[in-house]
N, C-alpha and C positions, 0 to 999 in steps of 0.2 A: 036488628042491624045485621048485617054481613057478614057472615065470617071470612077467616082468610087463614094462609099459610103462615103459619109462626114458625117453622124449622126449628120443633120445639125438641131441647137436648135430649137424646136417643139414650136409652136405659144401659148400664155397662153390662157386661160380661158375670155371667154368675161365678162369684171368687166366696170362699170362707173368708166370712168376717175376723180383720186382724192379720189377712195373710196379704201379701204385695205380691202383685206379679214380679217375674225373674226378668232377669236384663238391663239393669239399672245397677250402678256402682255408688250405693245408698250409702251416706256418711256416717250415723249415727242418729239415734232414735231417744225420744224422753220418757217417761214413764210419767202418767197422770199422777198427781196428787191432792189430795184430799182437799176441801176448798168450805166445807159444810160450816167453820167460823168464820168465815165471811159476810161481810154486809153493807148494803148500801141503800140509803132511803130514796125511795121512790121522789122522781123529779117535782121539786112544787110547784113550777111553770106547766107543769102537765093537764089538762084538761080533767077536770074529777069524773066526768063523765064518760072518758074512752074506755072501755074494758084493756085490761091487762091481758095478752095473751098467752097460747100456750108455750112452752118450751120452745127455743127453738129446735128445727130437727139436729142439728149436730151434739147440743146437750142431751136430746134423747135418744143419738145414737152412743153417745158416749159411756149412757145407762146413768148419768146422773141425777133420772127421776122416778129410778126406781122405789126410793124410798127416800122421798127429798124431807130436808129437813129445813125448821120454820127459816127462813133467813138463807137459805144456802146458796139461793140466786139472786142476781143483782135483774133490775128491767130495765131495759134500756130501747126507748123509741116503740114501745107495749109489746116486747118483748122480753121473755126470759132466758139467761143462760149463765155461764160460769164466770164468775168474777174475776179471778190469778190461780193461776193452777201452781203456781210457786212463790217468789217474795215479785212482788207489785215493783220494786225497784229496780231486780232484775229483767225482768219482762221489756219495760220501758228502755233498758237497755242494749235487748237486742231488737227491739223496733228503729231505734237510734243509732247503732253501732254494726250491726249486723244482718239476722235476717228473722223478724216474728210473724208464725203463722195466728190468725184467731178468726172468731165468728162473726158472718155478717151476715144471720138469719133472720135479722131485726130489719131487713131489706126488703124490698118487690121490686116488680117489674106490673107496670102497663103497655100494653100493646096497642100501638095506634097504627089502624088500616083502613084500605079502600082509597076512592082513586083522591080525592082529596085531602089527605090526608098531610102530605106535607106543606102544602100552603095553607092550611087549617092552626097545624102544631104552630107556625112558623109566627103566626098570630097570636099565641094564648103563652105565648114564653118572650122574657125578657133578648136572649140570645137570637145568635144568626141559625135557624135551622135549614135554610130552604138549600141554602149554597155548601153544606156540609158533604161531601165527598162519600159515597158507601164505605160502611167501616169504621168510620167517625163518627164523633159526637162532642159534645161539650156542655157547660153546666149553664143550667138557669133559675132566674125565679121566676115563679106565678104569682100574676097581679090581679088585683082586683083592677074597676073602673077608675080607684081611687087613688092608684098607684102604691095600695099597700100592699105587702106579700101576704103570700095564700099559703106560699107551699116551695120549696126548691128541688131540685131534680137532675141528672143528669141526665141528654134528651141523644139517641143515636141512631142514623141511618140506614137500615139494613135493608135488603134485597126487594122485599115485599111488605115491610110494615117499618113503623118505629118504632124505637122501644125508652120508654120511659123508665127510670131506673132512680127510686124514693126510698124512704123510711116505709114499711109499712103501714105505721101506725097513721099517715098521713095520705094512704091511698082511699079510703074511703070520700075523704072530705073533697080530694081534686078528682075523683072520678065524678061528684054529684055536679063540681065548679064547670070540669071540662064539659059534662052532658048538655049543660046550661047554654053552653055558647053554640051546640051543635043544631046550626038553624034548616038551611037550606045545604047543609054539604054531605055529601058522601062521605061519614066519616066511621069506621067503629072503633069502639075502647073494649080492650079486656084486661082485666084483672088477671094475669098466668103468674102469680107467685106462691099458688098453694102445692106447686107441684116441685118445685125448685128452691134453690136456695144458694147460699154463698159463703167463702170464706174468703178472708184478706189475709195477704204477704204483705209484708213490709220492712224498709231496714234498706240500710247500704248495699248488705247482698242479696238482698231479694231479685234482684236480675240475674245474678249469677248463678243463683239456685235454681232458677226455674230455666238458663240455660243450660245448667247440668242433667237437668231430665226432660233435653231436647228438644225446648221452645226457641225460636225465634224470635227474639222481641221489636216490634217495630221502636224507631228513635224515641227519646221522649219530648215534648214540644210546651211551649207558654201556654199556647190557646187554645187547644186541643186535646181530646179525648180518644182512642181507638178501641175498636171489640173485634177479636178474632176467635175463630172455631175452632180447637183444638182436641186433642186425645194426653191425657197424660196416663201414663202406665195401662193405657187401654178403655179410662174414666172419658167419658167424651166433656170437653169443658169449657163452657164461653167466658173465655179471657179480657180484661178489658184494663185498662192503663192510661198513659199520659201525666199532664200537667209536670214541668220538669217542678220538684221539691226539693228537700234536704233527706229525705228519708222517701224514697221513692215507693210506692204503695200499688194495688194492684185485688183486681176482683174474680175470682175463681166461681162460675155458676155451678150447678152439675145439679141432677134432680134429687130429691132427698135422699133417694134411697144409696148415693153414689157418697155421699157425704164423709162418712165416717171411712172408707175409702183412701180418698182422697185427702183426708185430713192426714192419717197413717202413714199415708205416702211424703207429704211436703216435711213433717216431723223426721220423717225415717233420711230423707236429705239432708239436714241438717237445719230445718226452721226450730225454730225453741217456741210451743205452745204458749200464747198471752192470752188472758184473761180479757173481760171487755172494760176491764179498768184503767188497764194496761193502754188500749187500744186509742180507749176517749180521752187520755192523756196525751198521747200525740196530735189528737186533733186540736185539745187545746193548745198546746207546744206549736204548734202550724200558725194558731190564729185565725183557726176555723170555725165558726158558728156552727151550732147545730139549730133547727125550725122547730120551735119547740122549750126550746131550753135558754136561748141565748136572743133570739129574734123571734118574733111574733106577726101576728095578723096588724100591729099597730105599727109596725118598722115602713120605712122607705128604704129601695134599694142603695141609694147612695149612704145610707146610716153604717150598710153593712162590712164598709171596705171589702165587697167580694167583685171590684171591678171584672174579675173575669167572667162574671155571668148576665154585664152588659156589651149590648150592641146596638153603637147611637145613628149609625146608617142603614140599617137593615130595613127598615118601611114602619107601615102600622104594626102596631100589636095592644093590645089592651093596658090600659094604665100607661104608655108611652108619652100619653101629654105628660102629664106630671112628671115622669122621668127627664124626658126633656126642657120643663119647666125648671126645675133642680139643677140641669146641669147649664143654663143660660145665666142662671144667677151666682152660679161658682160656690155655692156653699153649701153646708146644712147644719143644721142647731144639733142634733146627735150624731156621734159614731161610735163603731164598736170600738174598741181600746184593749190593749194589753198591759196588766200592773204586774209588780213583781212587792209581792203581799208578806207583812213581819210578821205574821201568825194566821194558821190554817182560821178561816170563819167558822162560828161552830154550827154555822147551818147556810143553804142558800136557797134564795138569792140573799144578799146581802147588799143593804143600802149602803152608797158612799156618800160621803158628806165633804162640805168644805165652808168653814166656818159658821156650821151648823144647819147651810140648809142642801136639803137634795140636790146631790151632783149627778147621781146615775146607781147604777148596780153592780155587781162582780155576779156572775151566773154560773161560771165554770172557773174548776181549778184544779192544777195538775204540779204537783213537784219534779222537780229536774233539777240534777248538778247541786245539792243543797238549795235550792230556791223553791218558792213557791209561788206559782203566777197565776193570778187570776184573768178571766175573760168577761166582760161586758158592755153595753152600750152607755156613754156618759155623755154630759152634755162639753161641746166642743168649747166654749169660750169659759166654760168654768175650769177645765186640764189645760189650755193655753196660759190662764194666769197663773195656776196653781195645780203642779204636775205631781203634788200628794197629796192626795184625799183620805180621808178618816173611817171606818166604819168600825164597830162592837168589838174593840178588841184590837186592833191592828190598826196599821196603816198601810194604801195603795200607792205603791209607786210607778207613774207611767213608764212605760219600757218604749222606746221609738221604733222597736223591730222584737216580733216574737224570735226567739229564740231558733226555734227552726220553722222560720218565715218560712210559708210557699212560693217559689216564681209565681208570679202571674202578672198578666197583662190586660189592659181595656181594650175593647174592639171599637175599632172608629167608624 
């Protein structure tokens, strides 16, 4: 296949590690703590056959595998890295409250180029890509013929390619899906995330912190995603945001070697270090599925309440009959759900029940504000008669709004 120009992020400035360039009126800085009793069991929705990866690079710029000990990293999406670098409580509260920096090296990127390239994508994704503006993006699922998901993604339009933006541990399986569909088009894929990598801000002031170290932030919108090229403290860094939330969130690329950097830097601002406990806590708090963990190759997109990642006027796309078969009949027999759960499950997934037969599952769960809530998909006319279901231990209470719901909207 082709290659093409990726305007792949330019290496920084040679600095001693731990030192910050001068010029910035840096708030306060935290010091790492020790995380090595920490533990968290490997997802049982996970495929037994994906390999686990290595570290990410931020936990190995960190030097936390220098001498890692049994349990001291949490995996998450087949990778490795630091679980809370303080109390799991706190953390959650300045993702909430304020402004937390943490790792998203559990992330890639694919690049899709050449001259067909975006009425190609615009086919193999749920979303509107073709009419997306340079600079933007927004989120989809990948379907099978059968209208099941594959895979989900955040899909963006840049200059000379697109850039597909996944879990890692899920780029393998949509690079073989996407090859598959590559008949007669000018199209190429590449894998560029071995070279990069990402951190997330997040929190109330996460826009103000990253205006205070001289970013510009475009508005933030319902339907819509943005990626812009920036430098922070001289770190060259592709920036990417949107969807308006409750805790506004935000993706920092930079190549590995800039990582540790760059992390130094948004800490030394004033973000407070979170763990990825921390992190996937908000997601559940959001009411966010993760591909993998909460939704599967068996889901339909309507099950997932993530209307923002459909578009029912956009044209063909793959699995679109069935999409719009679903949406002509006004229903579906599963959705995901939000509970507010009387005792932690001592493992998941955890079966829900209701008068003793299968209601659905609880797959994720996150404490907030003294509560504890879980995320799953259940079946819809068993929570319409009966909005508390049973499992091993507790009871589920449906909640009619995650807590810190996301805005989002359906594209017509």
């Amino acid at each position: 296949m082709a290659r093409f120009n990726l305007h792949p992020i330019a290496s920084p400035p040679r600095t001693a590690r731990g030192l910050l360039p001068e010029g910035y009126n840096f708030l306060k800085a935290f010091a790492m703590q020790d995380t090595s009793s920490t533990t968290l069991a490997h997802s049982p929705d996970a495929a037994a056959s994906l390999p686990v990866s290595a570290p990410t690079a931020l936990t190995q710029a960190l030097g936390a595998c220098a001498a890692p000990l049994p349990g001291s990293l949490d995996e998450l999406a087949g990778a490795l890295s630091l679980p809370v670098f303080s109390v799991l409580s706190q953390e959650i509260a300045a993702l909430t409250e304020g402004a937390g920096a943490f790792d998203l090296g559990y992330r890639g990127q694919i690049a899709v180029g050449s001259a067909d390239r975006l009425r190609w994508l615009n086919g193999m994704l749920t979303n509107n890509i073709q009419s997306l503006p340079e600079g933007t993006g927004n989120y989809s699922f990948v379907l099978n013929a059968q209208g099941r998901i594959q895979g989900d993604c955040d899909a963006f339009h840049l200059a000379d390619h697109l850039l597909v933006v996944t879990d890692r541990i899920q780029i393998p399986a949509l690079m073989a899906h996407f090859d598959r569909f590559i008949i007669m088009d000018d199209v190429a894929l590449e894998d560029i995330s071995f070279t990069r990598t990402a951190l997330g801000l997040a929190g109330p002031l996460a826009s103000q912190l990253l205006g205070a170290l001289g970013i510009s932030l475009p508005a933030p919108t319902q339907d819509s995603l943005w990626l812009m090229q920036t430098r922070i403290c001289g770190v060259p860094v592709q920036l990417t945001g949107g969807y308006a939330t409750a805790s506004p969130r935000f993706e920092l690329w930079c190549v590995n070697e800039s990582v540790r950097m760059l992390w130094d830097v948004l800490l030394a601002a004033g973000a407070i270090p979170c763990g990825i406990r921390a992190a996937e806590a908000l997601r559940v708090l959001e009411g966010t599925p993760r591909y993998g963990v909460d939704l599967g190759e068996r889901d339909l997109p309507q099950e997932t309440s993530q209307t923002r990642a459909l578009h029912f006027s956009k044209g063909c796309y793959l699995g679109q009959e069935i999409v719009e078969r679903i949406r002509s009949r006004g229903a579906v027999h599963r959705r995901l759900a939000q509970f507010a759960l009387s005792s932690e499950p001592a493992a998941l997934p955890v079966e829900l029940t209701a008068a003793g037969a299968t209601a659905g599952r609880i797959t994720s769960t996150a404490a907030y504000n003294g509560t504890r809530y879980g995320l799953g998909i259940v079946r819809s006319e068993t929570v319409e008669r009966q909005p508390s279901l049973d499992y091993p231990g507790g009871t589920a209470t449906l909640v009619a709004h995650p807590p810190l719901a996301r805005t989002a909207t359906q594209s017509s």
